[in-house]
C-alpha positions in Angstrom: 45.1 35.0 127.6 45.4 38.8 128.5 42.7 38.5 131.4 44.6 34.7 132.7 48.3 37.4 132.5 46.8 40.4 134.1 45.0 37.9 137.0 48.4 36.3 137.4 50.3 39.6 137.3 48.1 40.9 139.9 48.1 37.8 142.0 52.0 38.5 142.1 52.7 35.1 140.1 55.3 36.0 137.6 56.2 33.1 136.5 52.9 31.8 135.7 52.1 35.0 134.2 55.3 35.1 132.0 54.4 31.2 131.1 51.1 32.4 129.7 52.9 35.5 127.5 54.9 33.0 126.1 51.9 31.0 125.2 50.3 34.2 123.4 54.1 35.1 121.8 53.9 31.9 120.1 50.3 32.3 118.7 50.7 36.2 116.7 52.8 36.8 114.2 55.9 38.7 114.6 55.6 42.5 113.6 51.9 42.2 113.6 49.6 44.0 115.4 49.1 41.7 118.2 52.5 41.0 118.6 53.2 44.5 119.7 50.6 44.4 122.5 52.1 40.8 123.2 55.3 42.2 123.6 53.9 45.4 125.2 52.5 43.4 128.5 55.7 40.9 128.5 57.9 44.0 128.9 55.7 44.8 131.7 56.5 41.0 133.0 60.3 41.8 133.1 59.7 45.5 134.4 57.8 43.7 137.6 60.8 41.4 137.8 63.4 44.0 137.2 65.6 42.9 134.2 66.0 46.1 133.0 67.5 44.4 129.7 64.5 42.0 129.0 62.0 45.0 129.3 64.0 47.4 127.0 64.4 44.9 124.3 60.8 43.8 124.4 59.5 47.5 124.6 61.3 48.1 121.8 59.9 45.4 119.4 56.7 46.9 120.8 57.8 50.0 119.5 58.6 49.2 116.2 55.7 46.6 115.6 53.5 49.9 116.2 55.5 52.2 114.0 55.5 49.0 111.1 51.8 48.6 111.5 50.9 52.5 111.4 49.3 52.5 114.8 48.9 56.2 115.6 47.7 55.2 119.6 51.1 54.3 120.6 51.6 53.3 123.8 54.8 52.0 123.5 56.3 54.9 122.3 55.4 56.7 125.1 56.1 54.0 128.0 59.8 54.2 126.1 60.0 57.8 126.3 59.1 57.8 129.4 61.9 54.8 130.0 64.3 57.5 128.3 63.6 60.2 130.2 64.3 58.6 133.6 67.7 57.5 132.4 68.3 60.6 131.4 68.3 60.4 127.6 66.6 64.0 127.5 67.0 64.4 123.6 66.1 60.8 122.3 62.8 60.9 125.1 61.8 64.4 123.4 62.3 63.0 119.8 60.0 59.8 120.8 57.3 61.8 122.7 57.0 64.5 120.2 55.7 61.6 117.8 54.2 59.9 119.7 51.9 63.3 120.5 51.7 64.1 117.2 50.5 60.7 116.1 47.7 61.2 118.8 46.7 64.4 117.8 45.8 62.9 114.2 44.1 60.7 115.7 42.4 62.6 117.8 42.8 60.5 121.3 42.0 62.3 124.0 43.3 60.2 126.8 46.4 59.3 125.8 47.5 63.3 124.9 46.7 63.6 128.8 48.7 60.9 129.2 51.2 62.5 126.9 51.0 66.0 128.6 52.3 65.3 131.9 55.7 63.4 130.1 56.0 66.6 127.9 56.2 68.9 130.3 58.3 66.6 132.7 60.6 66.1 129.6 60.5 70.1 128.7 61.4 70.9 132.2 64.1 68.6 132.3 65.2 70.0 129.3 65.1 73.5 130.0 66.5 72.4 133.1 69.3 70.7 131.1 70.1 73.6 128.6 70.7 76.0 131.9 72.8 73.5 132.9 74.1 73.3 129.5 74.3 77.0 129.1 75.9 77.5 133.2 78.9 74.6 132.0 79.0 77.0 128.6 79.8 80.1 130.4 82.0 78.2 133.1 83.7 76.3 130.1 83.5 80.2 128.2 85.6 81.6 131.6 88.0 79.3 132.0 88.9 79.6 128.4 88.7 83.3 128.8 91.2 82.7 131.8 93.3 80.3 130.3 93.5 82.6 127.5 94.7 85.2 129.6 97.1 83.2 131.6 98.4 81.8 128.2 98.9 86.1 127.1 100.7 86.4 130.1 102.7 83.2 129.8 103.3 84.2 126.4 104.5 87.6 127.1 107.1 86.4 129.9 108.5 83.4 127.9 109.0 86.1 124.8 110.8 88.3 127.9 112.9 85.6 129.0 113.6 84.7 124.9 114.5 88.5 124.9 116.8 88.1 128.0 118.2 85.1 127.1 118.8 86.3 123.6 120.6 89.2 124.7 122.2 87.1 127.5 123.5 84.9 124.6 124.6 87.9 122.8 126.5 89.1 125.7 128.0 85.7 125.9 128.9 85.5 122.6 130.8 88.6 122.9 132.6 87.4 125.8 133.8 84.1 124.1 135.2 86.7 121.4 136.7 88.8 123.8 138.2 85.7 125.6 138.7 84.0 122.4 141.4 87.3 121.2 142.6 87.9 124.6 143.6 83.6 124.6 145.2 84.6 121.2 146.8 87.9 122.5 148.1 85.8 125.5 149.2 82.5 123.2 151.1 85.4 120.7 152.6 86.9 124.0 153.7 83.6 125.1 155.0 82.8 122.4 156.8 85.8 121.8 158.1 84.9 125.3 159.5 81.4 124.3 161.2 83.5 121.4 162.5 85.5 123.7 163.3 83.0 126.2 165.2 81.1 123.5 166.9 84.1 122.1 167.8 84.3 126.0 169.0 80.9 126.1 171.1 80.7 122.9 172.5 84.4 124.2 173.3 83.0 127.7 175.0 79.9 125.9 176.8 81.9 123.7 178.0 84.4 126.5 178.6 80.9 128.4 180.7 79.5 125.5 182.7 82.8 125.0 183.1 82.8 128.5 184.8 79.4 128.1 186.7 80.2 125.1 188.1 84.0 126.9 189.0 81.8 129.8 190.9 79.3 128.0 192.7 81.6 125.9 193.4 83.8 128.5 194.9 80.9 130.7 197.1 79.8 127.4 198.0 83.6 126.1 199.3 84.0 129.8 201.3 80.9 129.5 202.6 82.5 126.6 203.3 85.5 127.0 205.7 84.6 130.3 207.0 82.0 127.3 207.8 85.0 125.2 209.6 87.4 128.0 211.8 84.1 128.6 212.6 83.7 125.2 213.5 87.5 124.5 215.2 87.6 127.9 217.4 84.4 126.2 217.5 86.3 123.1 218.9 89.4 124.3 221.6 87.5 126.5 222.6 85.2 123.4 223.0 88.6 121.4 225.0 90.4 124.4 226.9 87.3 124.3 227.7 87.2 120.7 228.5 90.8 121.0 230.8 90.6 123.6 232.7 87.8 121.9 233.1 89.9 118.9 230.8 87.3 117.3 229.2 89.8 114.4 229.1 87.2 111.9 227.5 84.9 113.4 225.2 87.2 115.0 224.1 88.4 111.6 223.6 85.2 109.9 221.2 84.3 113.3 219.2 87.4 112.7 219.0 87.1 109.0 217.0 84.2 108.7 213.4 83.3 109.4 213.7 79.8 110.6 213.0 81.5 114.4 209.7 83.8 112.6 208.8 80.0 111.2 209.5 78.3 114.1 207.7 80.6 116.4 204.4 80.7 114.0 204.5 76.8 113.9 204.4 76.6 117.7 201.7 79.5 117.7 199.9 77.5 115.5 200.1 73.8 117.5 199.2 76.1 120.8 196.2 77.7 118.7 195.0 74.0 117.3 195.8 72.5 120.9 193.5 74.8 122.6 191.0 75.1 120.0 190.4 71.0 119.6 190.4 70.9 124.0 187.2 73.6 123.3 185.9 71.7 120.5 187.1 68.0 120.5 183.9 67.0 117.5 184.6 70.1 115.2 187.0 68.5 112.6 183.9 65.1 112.2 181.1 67.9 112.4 182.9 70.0 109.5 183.2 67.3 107.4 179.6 66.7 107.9 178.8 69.9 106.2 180.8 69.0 103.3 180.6 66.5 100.4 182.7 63.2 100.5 185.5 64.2 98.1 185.5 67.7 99.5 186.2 66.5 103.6 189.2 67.4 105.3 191.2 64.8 107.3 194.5 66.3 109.1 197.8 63.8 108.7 198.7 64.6 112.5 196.2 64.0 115.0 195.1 67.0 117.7 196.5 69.4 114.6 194.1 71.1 112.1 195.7 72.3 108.6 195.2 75.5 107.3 191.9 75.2 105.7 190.3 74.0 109.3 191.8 76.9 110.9 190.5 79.1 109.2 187.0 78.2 109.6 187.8 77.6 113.2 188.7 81.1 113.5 185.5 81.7 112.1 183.7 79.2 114.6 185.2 81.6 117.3 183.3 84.5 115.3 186.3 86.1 113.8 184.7 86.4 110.2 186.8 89.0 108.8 189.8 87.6 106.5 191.5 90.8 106.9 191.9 89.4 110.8 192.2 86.1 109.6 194.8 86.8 107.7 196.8 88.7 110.0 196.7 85.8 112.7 198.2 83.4 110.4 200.2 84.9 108.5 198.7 84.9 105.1 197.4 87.5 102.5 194.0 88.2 102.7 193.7 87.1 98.9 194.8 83.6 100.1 192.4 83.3 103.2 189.8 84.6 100.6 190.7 81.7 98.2 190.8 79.0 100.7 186.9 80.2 102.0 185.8 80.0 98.6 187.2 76.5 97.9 186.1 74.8 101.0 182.6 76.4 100.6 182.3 75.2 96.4 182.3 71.2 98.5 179.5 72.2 100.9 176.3 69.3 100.7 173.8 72.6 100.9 173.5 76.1 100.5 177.0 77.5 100.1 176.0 81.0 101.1 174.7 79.3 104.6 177.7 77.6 105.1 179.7 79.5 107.3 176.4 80.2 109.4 176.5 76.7 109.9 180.0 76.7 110.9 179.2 79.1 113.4 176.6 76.9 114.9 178.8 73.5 115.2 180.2 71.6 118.2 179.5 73.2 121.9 182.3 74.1 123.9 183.0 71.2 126.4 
């Protein structure tokens, strides 16, 4: 069957050729002896066609049939060395060749260790050939490390710069947004002492505004009066000249005994006082009583007229807080202006020691 293969093979039949392997495959036994030379030639079947797969697999059962059986000529070994080495499986071709060379030297065959020579030294070349390639890719891969290494020193050293900077650019910030942060506070305190100030301003400006009000008024009405008052003493002094001149002395003393015109004058000072005072302040008698529990409010009998005890803290609305003065303007003793402040201030609905600061503070002038 191997001479009808071979005269096919040569004869450039294939197929016919590959017929007749299959005729032999089918008549050894698998792993045998024979069956690796069977396979041996039908690998060289596929290698003439080209299937590339068919002649590896069948090389390798080769192979292993030999290494099974102990054949120390191995042929197959080397043809797949020799496969390795052209596909460039350097390590794997050595490995195979190296035993398949030392199984020939055992045996002592002669021809196929010149067969073997040539594929060592093709295979040592190519390896020598691939370890200075190896070893050029070592030192190329060794210098860009080298550089990389470098480059990543350098980078290294700028980022911990920048860190630095941006530390001490943070720092620097830091210190600003404190120095903003207390000049915002120093510039909140200042406007707030401002707003003080501007109130203080304001309640200032109102008060000079009311008392402004108030002088005016009372100026206007103690004008009024006092041309009231040179009329009246004018008619005084002719109603005494009279009474003189008529020999009238009786009747002229009993006149200037009594104190019904003292009394009559204080009552009209007093409805002129109220009268002006209520114009100025028209809620002050409701707004009093506010200050002041239920039983303890003051409601005057005659409407537009205050009594005593509101006149006196209107006096003292008007800023006049001395009852020395109070006392003098209507007519009391200061023991008795004294007595009515402490009995209105026992009914106050708070603090009674605040509550003739609060008095101070009621009604605006209108």
């Amino acid at each position: 069957m191997l001479r009808r293969e071979l005269a096919k093979q040569n004869a450039g039949d294939l197929k016919a050729s590959l017929k007749i392997n299959d005729e032999w495959l089918r008549t050894v036994e698998k792993g045998s002896h024979p069956y690796a030379l069977v396979t041996l030639y039908r690998y060289l079947e596929y290698k003439a066609q080209g299937d590339s797969i068919q002649m590896m697999k069948w090389l390798t059962e080769s192979v292993l049939a030999d290494i099974r059986n102990g054949v120390m000529d191995q042929g197959s070994m080397w043809e797949l060395a020799n496969q390795l080495l052209l596909k460039g499986d350097i390590d794997r071709a050595y490995r195979y060749i190296s035993f398949t060379s030392d199984c020939a030297s055992r045996y002592g065959s002669r021809q196929r260790r010149w067969q073997i020579t040539p594929l060592l030294t093709a295979i040592a070349n190519d390896y020598k050939a691939k370890s200075e390639r190896t070893r050029t890719q070592l030192w190329v891969l060794l210098g860009g490390i080298s550089v990389l290494a470098l480059l990543l020193m350098i980078a290294y050293f700028f980022v911990r710069r920048r860190n630095l900077q941006l530390a001490m650019a943070r720092n620097a910030l830091h210190e600003t947004n404190a120095q903003l942060a207390t000049l915002n506070q120093e510039l909140q305190d200042a406007n707030g002492q401002l707003s003080s100030t501007n109130e203080q301003f304001a309640t200032l400006n109102y008060k000079l505004e009311e008392a402004n009000k108030v002088k005016d008024e009372y100026i206007g009405r103690f004008l009024s009066l006092c041309s009231q008052y040179v009329d009246k003493l004018d008619n005084y002094r002719k109603m005494v000249n009279k009474k003189m001149k008529n020999k009238e002395l009786d009747e002229l003393y009993r006149i200037t005994k009594s104190t019904e015109l003292k009394e009559a004058e204080i009552e009209e000072l007093n409805l002129n006082f109220d009268t002006v005072f209520l114009h100025l302040f028209p809620n002050f008698i409701d707004d009093f009583n506010a200050l002041l529990e239920p039983e303890a409010q003051i409601h005057p009998k005659e409407e537009n007229r205050l009594t005593t005890d509101l006149r006196i803290f209107a006096l003292i609305r008007l800023g006049i807080e001395d009852s020395s003065k109070i006392a003098e303007f209507l007519h009391y003793s200061v023991n008795t202006v004294y007595n009515y402040r402490a009995r209105i201030k026992n009914g106050a609905v708070g603090n009674r020691e605040a509550f003739e600061r609060q008095v101070k503070n009621l009604c605006k002038v209108k």
